[in-house]
ChimeraX commands (.cxc) that place a marker at each C-alpha (Angstrom):
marker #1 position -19.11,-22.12,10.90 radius 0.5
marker #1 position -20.48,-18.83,9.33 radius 0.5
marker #1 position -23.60,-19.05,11.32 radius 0.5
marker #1 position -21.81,-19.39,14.44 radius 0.5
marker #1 position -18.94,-16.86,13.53 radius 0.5
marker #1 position -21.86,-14.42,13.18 radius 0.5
marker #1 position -23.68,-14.93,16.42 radius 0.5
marker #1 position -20.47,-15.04,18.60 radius 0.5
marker #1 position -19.30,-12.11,16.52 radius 0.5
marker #1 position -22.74,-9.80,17.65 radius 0.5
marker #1 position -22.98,-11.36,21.42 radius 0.5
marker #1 position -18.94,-10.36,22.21 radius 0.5
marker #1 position -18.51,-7.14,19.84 radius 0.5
marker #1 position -16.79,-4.24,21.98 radius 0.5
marker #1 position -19.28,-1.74,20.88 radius 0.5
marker #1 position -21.72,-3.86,22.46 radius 0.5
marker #1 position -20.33,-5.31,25.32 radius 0.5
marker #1 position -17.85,-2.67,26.11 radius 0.5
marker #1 position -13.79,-3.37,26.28 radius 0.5
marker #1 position -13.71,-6.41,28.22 radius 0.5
marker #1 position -14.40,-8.84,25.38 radius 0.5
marker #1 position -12.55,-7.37,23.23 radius 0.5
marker #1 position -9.64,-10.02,23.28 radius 0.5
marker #1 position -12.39,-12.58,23.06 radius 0.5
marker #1 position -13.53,-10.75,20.10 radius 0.5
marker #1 position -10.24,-10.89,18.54 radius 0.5
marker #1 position -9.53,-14.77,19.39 radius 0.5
marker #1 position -13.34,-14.84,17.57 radius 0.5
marker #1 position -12.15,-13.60,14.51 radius 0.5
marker #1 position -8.44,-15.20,14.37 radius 0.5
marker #1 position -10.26,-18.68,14.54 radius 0.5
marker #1 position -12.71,-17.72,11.91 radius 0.5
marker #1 position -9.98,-16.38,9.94 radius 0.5
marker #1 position -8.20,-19.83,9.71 radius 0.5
marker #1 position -11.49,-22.07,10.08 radius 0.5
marker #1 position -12.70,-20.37,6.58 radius 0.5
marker #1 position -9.57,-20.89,4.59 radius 0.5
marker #1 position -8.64,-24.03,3.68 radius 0.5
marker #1 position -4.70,-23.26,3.36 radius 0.5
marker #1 position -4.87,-21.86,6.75 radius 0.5
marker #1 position -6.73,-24.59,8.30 radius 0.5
marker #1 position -4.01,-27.46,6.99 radius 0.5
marker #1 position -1.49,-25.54,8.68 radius 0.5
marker #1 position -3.30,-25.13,11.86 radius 0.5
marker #1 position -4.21,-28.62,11.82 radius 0.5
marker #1 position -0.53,-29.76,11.16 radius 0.5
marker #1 position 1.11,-27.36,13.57 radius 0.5
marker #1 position -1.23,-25.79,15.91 radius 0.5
marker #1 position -0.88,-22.50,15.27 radius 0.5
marker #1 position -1.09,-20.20,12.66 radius 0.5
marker #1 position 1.08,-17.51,12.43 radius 0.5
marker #1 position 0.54,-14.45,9.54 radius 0.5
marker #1 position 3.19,-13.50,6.89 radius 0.5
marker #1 position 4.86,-10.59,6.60 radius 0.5
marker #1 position 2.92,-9.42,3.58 radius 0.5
marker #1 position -0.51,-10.21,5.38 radius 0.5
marker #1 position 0.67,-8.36,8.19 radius 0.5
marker #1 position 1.80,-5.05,5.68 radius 0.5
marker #1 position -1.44,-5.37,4.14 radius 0.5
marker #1 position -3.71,-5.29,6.86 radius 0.5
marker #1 position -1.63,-2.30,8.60 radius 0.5
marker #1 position -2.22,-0.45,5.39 radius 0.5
marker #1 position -6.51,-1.45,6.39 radius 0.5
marker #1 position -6.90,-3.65,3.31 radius 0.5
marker #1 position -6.21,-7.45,4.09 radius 0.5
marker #1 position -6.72,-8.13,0.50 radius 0.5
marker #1 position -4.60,-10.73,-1.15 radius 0.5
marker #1 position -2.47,-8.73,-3.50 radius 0.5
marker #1 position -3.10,-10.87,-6.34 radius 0.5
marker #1 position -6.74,-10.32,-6.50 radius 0.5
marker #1 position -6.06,-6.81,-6.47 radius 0.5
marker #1 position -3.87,-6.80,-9.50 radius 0.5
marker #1 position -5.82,-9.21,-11.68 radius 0.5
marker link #1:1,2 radius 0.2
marker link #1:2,3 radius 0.2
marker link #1:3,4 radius 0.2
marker link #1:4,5 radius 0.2
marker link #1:5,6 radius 0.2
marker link #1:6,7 radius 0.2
marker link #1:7,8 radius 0.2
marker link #1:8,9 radius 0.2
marker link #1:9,10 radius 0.2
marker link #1:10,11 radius 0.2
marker link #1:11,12 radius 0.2
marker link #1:12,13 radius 0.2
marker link #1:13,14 radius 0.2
marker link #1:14,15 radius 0.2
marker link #1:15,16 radius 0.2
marker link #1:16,17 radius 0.2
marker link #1:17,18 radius 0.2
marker link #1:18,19 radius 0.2
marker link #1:19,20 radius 0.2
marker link #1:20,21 radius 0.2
marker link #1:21,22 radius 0.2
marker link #1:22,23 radius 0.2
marker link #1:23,24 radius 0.2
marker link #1:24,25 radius 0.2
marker link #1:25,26 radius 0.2
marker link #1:26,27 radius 0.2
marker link #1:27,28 radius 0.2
marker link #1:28,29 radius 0.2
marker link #1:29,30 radius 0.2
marker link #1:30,31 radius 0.2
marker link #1:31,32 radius 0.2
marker link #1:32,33 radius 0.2
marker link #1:33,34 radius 0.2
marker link #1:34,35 radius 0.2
marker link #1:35,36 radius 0.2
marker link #1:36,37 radius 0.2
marker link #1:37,38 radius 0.2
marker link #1:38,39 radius 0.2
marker link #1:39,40 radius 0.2
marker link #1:40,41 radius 0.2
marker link #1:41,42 radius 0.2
marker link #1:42,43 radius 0.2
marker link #1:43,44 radius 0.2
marker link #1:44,45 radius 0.2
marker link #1:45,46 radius 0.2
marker link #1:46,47 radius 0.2
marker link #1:47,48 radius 0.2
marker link #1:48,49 radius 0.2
marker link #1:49,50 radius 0.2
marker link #1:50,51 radius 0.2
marker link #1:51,52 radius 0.2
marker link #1:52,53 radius 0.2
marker link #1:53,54 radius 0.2
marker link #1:54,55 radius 0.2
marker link #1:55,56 radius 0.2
marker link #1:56,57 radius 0.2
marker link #1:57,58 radius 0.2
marker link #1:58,59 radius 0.2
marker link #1:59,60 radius 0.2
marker link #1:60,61 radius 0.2
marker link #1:61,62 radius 0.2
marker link #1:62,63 radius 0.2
marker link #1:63,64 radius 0.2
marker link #1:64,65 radius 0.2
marker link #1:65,66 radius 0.2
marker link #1:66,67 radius 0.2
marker link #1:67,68 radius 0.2
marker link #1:68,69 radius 0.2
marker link #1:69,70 radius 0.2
marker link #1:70,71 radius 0.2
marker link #1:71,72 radius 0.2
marker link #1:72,73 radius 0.2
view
């Protein structure tokens, strides 16, 4: 998945290919994003989507996207 993450990720990057991939570049990353965690995956798999919390959504506004917890420890 990493491998293929990485080559889809350089091929449809907006600096590269200019604005019009960048939705495709998002979509890219989102389905990494719950491909590579396992918790995420389950509840894609069960429901179909995959929707953030709010404290994922606070943290990534703030540019970190760190899990709090592994900031603390």
């Amino acid at each position: 998945i990493r491998r293929t993450y990485r080559t889809l990720v350089s091929r449809f990057h907006p600096d590269k290919t200019g604005a019009q991939n960048a939705e495709l570049f998002q979509a890219i990353q989102h389905a990494y994003e719950v491909l590579s965690d396992s918790s995420k995956r389950q509840l894609y798999d069960a429901t179909g989507t995959w929707e953030k919390g709010a404290e994922e959504e606070l943290l990534e506004s703030f540019g970190g996207g760190e899990d709090r917890s592994a900031i603390v420890s």
